[in-house]
N, C-alpha and C positions, 0 to 999 in steps of 0.2 A: 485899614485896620491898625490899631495902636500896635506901638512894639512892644512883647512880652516881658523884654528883657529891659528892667526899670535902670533911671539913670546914675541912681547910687544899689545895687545888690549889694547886702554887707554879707553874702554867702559868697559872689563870685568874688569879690576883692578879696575876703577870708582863705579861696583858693589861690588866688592869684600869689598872695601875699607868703602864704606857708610852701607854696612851688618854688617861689623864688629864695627863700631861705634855704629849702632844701640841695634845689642843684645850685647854687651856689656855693653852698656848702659842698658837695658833692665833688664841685669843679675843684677846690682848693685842697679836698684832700690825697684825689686821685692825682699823681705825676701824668708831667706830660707823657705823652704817646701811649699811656695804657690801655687804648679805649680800642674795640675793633680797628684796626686799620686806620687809625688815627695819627700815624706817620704817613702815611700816603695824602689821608685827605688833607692833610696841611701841607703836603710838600707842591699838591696841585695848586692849592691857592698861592703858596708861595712864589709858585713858578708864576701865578697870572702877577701878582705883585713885582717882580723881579722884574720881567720881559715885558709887561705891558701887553700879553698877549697869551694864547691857547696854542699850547703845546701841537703839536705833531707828534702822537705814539708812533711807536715800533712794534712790528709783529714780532714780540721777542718778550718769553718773560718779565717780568716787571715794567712795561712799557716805554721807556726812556726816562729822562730827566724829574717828567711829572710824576713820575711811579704810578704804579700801576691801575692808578684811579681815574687816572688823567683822561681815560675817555670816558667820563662819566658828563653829563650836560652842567653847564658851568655855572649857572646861580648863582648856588650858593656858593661856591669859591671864589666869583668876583665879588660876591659880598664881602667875604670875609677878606678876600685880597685888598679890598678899598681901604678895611680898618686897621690892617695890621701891616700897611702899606709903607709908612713911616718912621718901623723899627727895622732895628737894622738885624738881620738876622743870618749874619753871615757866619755864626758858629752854631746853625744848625747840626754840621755834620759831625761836631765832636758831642752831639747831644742823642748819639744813637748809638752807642754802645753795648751790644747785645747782650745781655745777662744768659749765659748758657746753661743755666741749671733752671730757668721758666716753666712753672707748669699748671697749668687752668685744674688742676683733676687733683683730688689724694690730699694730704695734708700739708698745709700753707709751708712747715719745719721744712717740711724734706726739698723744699725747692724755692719754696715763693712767689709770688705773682708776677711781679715784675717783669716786663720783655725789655728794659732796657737798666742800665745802672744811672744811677742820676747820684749826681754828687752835688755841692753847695752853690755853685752858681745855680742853680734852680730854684732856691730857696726866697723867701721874700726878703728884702723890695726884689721883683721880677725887675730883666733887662731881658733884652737882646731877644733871642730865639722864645725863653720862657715868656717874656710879655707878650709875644708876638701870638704864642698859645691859647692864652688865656683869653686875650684882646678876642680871637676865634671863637673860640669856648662859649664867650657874651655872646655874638651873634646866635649861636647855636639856642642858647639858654630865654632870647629873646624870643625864636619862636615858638622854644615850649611854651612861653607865658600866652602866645597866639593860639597853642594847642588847647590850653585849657580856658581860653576867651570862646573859642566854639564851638568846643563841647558844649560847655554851658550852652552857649546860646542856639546851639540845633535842637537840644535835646527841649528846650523851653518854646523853640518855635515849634517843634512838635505838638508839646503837652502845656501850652498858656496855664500859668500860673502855677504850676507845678514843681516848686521850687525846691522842696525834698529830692522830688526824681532826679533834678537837676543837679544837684548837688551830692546825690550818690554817683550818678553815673558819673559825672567827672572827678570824682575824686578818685576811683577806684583805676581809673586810664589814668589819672596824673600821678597820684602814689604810686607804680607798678612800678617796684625799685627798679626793673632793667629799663622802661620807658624814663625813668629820673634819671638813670645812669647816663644814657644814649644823650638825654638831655643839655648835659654837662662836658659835651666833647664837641672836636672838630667831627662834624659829622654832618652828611646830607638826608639823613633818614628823619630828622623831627620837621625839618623847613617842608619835606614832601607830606608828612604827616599832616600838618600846619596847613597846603593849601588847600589836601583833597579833602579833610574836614571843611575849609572856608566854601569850596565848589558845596559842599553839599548841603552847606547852611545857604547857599542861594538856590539851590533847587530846592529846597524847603518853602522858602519865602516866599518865593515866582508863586508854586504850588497851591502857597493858603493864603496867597491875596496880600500879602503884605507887602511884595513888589508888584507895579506893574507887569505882564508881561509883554515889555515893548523892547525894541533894540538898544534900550539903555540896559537894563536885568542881563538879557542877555546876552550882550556884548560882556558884562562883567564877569558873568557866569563864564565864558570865552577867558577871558582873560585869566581867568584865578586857573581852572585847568590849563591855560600855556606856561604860567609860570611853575605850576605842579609838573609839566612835563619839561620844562630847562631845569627843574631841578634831577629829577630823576627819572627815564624814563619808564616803572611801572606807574606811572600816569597817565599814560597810556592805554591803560585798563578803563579809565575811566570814558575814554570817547564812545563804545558801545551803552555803555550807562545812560551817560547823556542824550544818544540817542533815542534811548526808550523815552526819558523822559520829552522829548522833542514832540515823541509822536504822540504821547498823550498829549501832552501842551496843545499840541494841534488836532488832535482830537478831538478835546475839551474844546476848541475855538467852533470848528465843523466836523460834526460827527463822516466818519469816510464813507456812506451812503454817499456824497459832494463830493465825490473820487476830486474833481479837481481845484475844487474848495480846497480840502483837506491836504492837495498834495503840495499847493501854493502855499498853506501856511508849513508843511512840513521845512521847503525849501528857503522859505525867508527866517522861518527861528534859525536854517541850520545855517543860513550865511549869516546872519547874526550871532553866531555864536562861532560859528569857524575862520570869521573875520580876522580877532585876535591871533589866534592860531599861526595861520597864514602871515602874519606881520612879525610874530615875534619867537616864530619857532621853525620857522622854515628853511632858514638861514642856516641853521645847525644841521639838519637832515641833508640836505642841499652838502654840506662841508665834508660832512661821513663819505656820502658816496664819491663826493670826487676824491677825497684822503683815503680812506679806505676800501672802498667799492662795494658794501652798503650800506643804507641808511640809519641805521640803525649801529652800524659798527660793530655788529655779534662776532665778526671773523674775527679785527683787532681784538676784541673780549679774549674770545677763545685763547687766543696767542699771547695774551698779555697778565690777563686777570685770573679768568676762569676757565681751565685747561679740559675736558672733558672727561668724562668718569672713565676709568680703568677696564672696569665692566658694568654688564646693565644691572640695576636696583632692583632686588628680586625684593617679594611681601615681606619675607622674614626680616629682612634689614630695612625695610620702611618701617614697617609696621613695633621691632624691639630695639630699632636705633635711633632712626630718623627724625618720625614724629615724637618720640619721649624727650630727643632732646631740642629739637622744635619748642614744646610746650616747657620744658625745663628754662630757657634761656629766654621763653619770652617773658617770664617772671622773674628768674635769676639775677642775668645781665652781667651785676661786677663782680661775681667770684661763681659760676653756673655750677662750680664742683661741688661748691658748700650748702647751698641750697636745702633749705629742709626738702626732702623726698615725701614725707609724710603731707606737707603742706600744698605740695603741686597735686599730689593725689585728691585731697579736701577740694582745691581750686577746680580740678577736671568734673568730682563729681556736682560742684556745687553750677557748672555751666550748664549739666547735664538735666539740673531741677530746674534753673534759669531760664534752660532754652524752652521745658517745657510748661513753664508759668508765663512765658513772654506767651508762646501760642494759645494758651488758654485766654490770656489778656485783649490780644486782637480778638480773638473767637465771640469773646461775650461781649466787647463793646464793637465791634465791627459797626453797625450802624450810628453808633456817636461819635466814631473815629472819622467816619466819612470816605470817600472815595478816596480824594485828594492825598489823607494823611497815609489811607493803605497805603496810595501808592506808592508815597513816598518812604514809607516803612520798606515795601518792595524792596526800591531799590538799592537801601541800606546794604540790606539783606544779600542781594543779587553782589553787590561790593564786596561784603566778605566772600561769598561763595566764589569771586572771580579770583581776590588774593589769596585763597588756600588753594584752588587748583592750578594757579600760577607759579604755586610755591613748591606742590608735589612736583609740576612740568621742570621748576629750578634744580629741584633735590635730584629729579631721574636724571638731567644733564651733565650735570656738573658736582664734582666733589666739595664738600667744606660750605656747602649751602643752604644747611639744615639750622638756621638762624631763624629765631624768634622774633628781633628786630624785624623781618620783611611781613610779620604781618598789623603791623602798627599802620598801617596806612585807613584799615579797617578796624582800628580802636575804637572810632565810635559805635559799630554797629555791636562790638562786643560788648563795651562800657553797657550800652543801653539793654544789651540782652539782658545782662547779670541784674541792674541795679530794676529793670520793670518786670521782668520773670519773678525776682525775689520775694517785690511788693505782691504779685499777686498771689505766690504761694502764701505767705504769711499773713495777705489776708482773707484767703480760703481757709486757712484755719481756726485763723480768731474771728471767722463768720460762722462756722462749723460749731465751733464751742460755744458760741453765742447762744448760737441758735437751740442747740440743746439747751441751752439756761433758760432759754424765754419758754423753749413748751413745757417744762415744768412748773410755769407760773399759769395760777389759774387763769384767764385771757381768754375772749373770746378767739377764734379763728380770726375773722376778719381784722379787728384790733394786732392781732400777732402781725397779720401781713401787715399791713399798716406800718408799724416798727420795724418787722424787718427790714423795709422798702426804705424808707425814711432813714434807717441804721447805715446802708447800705455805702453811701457814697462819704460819709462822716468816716465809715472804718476801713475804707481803702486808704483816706487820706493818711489815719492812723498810722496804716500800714506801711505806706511810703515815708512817713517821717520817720519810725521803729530802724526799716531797714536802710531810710538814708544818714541814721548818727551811729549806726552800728560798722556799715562799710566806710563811713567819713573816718572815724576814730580807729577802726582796724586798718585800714590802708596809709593812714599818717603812721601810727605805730609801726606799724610793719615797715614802711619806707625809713624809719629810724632806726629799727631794729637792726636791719641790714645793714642798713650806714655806718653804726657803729659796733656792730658784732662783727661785720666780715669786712665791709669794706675797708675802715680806718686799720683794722688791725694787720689787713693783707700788706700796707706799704708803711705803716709807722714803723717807726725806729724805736732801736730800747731807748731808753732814758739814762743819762751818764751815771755813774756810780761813782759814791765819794768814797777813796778807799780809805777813811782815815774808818768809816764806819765797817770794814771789813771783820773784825771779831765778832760785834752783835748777829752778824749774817751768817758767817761761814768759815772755816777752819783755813786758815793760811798756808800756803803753798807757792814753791819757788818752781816752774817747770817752763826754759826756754826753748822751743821750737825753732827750728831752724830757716825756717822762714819768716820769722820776725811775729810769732803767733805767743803770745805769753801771757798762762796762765797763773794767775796772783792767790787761788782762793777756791775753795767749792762746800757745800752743803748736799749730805743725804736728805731726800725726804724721809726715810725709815729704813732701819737695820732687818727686816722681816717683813717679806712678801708671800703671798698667795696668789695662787691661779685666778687669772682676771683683773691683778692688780699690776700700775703702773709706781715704776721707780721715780719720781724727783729728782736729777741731777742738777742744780744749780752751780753753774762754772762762773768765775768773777776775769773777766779776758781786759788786759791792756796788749797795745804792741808801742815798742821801739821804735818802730819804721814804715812807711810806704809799703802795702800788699800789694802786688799786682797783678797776681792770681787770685781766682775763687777758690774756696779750700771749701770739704765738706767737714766737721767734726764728728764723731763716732762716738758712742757709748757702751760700752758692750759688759756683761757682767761674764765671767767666765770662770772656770773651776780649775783646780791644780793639773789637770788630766787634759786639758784645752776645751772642754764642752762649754757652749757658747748658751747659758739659759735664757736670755733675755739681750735684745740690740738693737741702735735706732741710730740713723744716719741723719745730720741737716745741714741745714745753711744755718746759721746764726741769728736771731734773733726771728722768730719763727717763719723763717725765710725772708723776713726785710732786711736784713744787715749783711749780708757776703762780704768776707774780708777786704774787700777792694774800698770797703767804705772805712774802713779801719782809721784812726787818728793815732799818732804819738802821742803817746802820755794822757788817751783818753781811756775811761774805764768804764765797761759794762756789766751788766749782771745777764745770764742767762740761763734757764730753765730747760731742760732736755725731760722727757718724761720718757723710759723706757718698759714696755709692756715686756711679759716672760711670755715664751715663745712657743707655740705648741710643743706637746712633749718636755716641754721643760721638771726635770727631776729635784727632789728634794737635796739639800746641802746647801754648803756654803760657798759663795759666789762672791768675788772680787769683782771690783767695778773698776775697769779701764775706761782712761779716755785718750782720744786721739786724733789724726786730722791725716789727711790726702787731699792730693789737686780734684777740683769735679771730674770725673770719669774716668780717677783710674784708683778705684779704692784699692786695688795691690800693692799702688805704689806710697806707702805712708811715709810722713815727714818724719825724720827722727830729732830728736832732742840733742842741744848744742851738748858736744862733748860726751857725748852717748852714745851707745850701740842702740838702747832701746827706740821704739816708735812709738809707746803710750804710756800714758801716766796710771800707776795704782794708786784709787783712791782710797779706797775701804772694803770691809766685807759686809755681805747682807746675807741671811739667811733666806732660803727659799723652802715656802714648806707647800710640797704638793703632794698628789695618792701616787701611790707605788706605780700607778699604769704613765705617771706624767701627767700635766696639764692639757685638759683638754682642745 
């Protein structure tokens, strides 16, 4: 049988080509180490780069030297060890710097994304440690481009010719800004994604004739799940899969009336296929148990990585914690706090029409679909249903495990639910309306059916082109929206400020802090606020000298009497700049927006500002050669009802 998947697609290269812009893009605005545990997975690879060898963990927090990922199966980090082999990265450790006011949740101001501080050796031309990142990052972003090579092409060995479907369902798995995120870092979740889609575009193949099934198919089939399982072992998952598919395979050869027909060919697909296995992953299993004493190495986990829950996962906390933020982060990714809420909801209900347009789909064409292609839809299927209840068994074990990321391994059985559920609802409908248009035309019976019949497979295709440039062009938009609404703005810096332009902006101002914080300048947004409204503080900041603490600033507006109407604490530059980033003689502009405070009463209100170390707002800086700790800027009026602002 021809391959479906022609030798120029100018839809897949159109994916290929817009993925690779994006985490690319993606990789260059996010700093090193902000990605999940993305200082671990590079410090593992770094350890195989260094030593020339695979760690020995410690039953001990953080696992030794390789931190605490290091028993994870090594692939991918001798991959990435081999490319980033040749820099020198011996000032990794002054490139972890922990930012202590970090927080995923609440507004970027009050903390900022960041988990570590990154100063100008990071910045481009990369050297050292930060090339070494990046150099990783490629790897990573190479096998997303693998990820979205077979999607397309399982979904097209599915459904020949079908180049719409094809191109909705992988657009909407490769746009998924958290799976772009993932994409763009040191990480083994997209390389595992990567195989056990390639594993299941060869059981597709084998399946519908387009491979033989001989111990050449099947031995590769072998192969692509061992290297799925040296990357990570929920690969794992995939060996009972396999086997169903085995036993069909062999079923399909001699039906098991031939009890020993059938069990013969059971046993030679499955040493054809467990062949590989056995060559190139057994050595690892083999290594656990004499290192660790089992195979697996779940003790060292426990000890090292994954400490076990506190107490047991009752419904209430799966069901309002767990799984919302499960589905939250599997969309989310680089900022999960920001995330439209209203959007995840849309996305949950629109799976929930999906899944039941995908079942209507098999339903009505089951017989054109064929045995072969159920089955292999089956197992799709049987995939996701293995990685969600692998994931509820992860969440009841272990704390901090309620990641979105772990169900990308079963991206494509989703992609393909959303993007062939869609086509069918929307073309149940524009058959629906049709159809009501034809019996009002006068037509005999017979003639009607005729058209119908004849209409029938024209406005499915319809239908799949509709719903594959609507999720093509929403999930690029969306995967930019993100990029540059949440993502870029979580780690960008303000922009320097020319102070000779100081008067056209904001009213001048001499105020030295005694920690080297000095403010030049500020601007009201408006003398008069109402209930629900936000103040504009814009502060115009140089310093003198080297910070080397994080300071929070403070805005507070307040009354002759001390009542505090309106107040908002941050980090600097909406939480990308902490003073530790500070330059001599550089100048910024920044914008504080302060809301009036329930209960907040009518009068007039002084607007201080101010500063303390992170975590001890008691303790404020005072002003060089002053008793005071904040500056008065101005007054505003605050005009609310006699009972206070709601």
């Amino acid at each position: 049988m021809s391959n479906p998947l022609r030798r120029f697609d100018p839809y897949l290269v159109f994916l290929l080509g817009v993925f690779a812009l994006l985490a690319l893009t993606t990789s260059l605005l996010v700093p090193i180490f902000e990605g999940p545990d993305e200082d671990d997975h590079f410090r593992f690879a770094k350890f195989i780069a260094d030593q020339r060898a695979l760690p020995v963990q410690a039953f001990q927090q953080g696992g030794g030297e390789a931190g605490h990922q290091g028993w994870q199966p090594p692939l991918y980090y001798a991959l990435a060890a081999l490319v980033i082999s040749p820099v020198d990265t011996r000032d990794f450790a002054s490139r972890l710097q922990r930012n202590p006011a970090q927080s995923f949740e609440g507004d970027l101001a009050c903390c900022g994304r960041n988990l570590y501080f990154h100063f100008d050796a990071e910045h481009f031309p990369y050297a050292r440690t930060t090339l070494a990142v990046h150099l990783a990052r490629g790897v990573t972003i190479l096998f997303g481009l693998v990820c979205v090579y077979a999607l397309y092409a399982l979904t097209l060995t599915l459904f020949p010719a079908q180049n719409y479907l094809a191109l909705a369902a992988t657009a909407l798995a490769a746009f998924n800004p958290s799976f772009l995120f993932a994409s763009a870092l040191v990480s083994n979740d997209i390389p595992l994604v990567a195989f056990c889609t390639l594993a299941f575009l060869a059981m597709a193949k084998i399946l519908l004739g387009q491979w033989n099934s001989n111990w050449k198919s099947l031995t590769a089939l072998g192969t692509l799940v061992a290297l799925a399982i040296l990357t990570k072992t929920t690969a794992l998952g995939l060996l009972p899969i396999v086997f169903l598919f085995i036993t069909y395979l062999a079923w399909r050869q001699s039906p098991p009336r031939n009890l020993s027909r059938f069990a013969f060919h059971v046993l030679r697909f499955g040493f054809y296929f467990s062949l590989p296995i056995l060559v190139l992953d057994a050595w690892y299993f083999l290594r656990n148990q004499i290192l660790y004493g089992d195979p697996l190495a779940y003790k060292l986990i426990a000890a090292s990585a994954l400490p076990p829950r506190d107490a047991p996962l009752t419904l209430a906390e799966l069901t309002q914690i767990n799984l919302p933020w499960l589905w939250q982060t599997f969309w989310g990714g680089p900022t999960p706090g920001d995330f439209p809420q209203i959007l995840l909801t849309i996305f949950l209900a629109a799976f929930v029409v999906a899944l039941v347009g995908f079942t209507f789909h098999v339903l009505r064409l089951r017989n054109q679909l064929g045995m072969n292609r159920l089955v292999m839809l089956g197992l799709l299927v049987a995939w996701l249903a293995f990685i969600f209840v692998a994931q509820l068994q992860f969440i009841r074990t272990a704390s901090g495990t309620d990641q979105g990321r772990y169900l990308f391994p079963a991206l494509a059985t989703l992609a393909l639910v959303y993007a062939l559920g869609w086509s069918e609802i929307v073309w149940r409908i524009a058959s629906h309306v049709s159809f009501r248009a034809e019996r009002e035309i006068s037509v005999s019976p017979s003639e009607l059916s005729h058209a119908v019949r004849h209409a029938k497979h024209k406005s499915f295709s319809s239908a799949q082109r509709v719903v594959a440039i609507f999720i093509t062009a929403f999930f690029i938009a969306l995967a930019a929206f993100v990029l540059l609404t949440y993502t870029y703005p979580a780690y960008a810096q303000p922009a320097p400020f020319n102070p000779a332009a100081l008067a056209q902006y904001g009213a001048p101002i001499q105020a030295d802090f005694e920690n080297g914080m000095l403010l030049r300048g500020y601007a009201l947004g408006s003398r008069a606020l109402a209930c629900g409204d936000k103040l504009g503080v814009t502060l115009f900041w140089t310093t003198d000298k080297r910070i080397s603490e994080t300071y929070r600033v403070f805005a507070h507006l307040v009354n002759a009497q001390g009542t505090v109407a309106g107040n908002k604490d941050v980090i600097p530059g909406r939480g990308a700049y902490p003073t530790v980033y500070w330059k001599p003689g550089e100048w910024f502009q920044d914008t504080i927006f302060v809301p009036l405070n329930p209960g907040a009463r009518s009068g007039k209100y002084t607007v201080i500002v101010g500063a303390y170390k992170f975590g001890e707002p008691d303790n404020r800086v005072n002003l060089k050669n002053a008793e005071n700790d904040f500056v008065a800027l101005g007054d505003v009026q605050v005009n609310a009802p006699p009972e206070g602002c709601p």
